[in-house]
C-alpha positions, -999 to 999 in steps of 0.1 A, spaced: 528 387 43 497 395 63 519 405 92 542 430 67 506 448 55 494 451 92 523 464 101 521 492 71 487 500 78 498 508 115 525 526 105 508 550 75 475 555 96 486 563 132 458 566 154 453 586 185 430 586 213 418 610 234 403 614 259 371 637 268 377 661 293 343 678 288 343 671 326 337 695 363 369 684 379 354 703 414 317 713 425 314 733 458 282 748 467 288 780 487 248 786 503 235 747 509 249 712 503 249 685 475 231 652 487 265 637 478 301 640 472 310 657 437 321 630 413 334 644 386 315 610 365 284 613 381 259 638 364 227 640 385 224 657 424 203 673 445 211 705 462 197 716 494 199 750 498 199 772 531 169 789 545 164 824 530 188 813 498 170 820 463 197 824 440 229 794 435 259 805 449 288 777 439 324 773 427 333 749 398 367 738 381 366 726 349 392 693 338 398 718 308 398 749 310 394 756 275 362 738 277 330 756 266 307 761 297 264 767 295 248 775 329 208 777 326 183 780 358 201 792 388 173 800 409 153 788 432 112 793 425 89 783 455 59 757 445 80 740 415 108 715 399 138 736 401 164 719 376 201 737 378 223 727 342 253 731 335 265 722 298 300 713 299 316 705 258 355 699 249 366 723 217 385 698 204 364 661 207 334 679 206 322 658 238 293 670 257 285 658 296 253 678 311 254 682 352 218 677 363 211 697 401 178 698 414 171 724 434 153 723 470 148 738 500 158 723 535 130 730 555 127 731 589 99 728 613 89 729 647 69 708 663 40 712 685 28 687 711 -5 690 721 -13 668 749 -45 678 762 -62 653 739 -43 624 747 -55 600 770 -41 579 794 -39 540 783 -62 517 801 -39 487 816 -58 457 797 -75 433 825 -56 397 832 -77 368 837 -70 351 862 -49 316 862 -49 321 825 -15 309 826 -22 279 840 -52 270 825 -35 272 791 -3 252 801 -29 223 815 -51 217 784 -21 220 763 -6 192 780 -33 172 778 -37 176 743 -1 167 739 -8 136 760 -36 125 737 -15 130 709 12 108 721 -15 84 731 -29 81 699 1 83 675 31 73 688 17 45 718 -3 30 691 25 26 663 48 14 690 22 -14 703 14 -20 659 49 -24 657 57 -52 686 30 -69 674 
């Protein structure tokens, strides 16, 4: 009986499931670069943009294309956070996904060398038999060691 009422219920109450496609299927920056691959999941890059660029220039194609599209801040404004959004939401499930870019600047700079200031390293000064000083009161301290630890359990032992 239970099986007959499931069944019934299944049968008078279909229900579908659909998918969001409040998605960016492509991203393609046309003056700089994302830090990453464009995932169409992923919601949070950084784009570099060229020298000399102050305005966005990019390409997008939506999953839907009767999907509802916000852009806000596409400029670039020297000295603070620069946040690029994009407000993607599906008519029909009402799904929102918000694509998060932060905007910055590759900068490049040139280096100077100034060598005049730098001065040459002294070589350090090597004592001399150092060497073999060291490798004779080592061994000697490993001899008295032995002498007093090992030699003395081996005689307390044959005892």
């Amino acid at each position: 009986m239970k099986k007959f009422i499931f069944l019934l219920f299944l049968l008078a109450f279909p229900c579908f499931v659909s998918a969001s496609s409040a998605y960016i299927k492509n991203f393609e920056v046309m003056n700089g670069r994302l830090s990453i691959p464009f995932q169409q999941k992923n919601n949070i890059y950084t784009i570099y943009l060229n020298d000399g660029a102050n305005t966005l220039e990019y390409v997008y194609e939506l999953e839907d294309e009767n999907s509802k599209i916000e852009i806000l801040n596409q400029e670039y404004i020297e000295g603070i956070e620069n946040i690029f959004t994009i407000k993607v939401t599906d008519e029909e499930t009402k799904d929102i996904q918000i694509y998060t870019f932060y905007l910055e600047k590759e900068k490049t700079q040139s280096v100077n060398l100034d060598l005049s200031n730098i001065k040459a390293l002294e070589q350090k000064k090597e004592i001399p038999h150092l060497k073999e000083i060291t490798i004779v009161i080592c061994s000697i301290f490993i001899l008295i060691l032995f002498k007093f630890f090992i030699w003395n359990f081996y005689k307390k032992r044959n005892s």
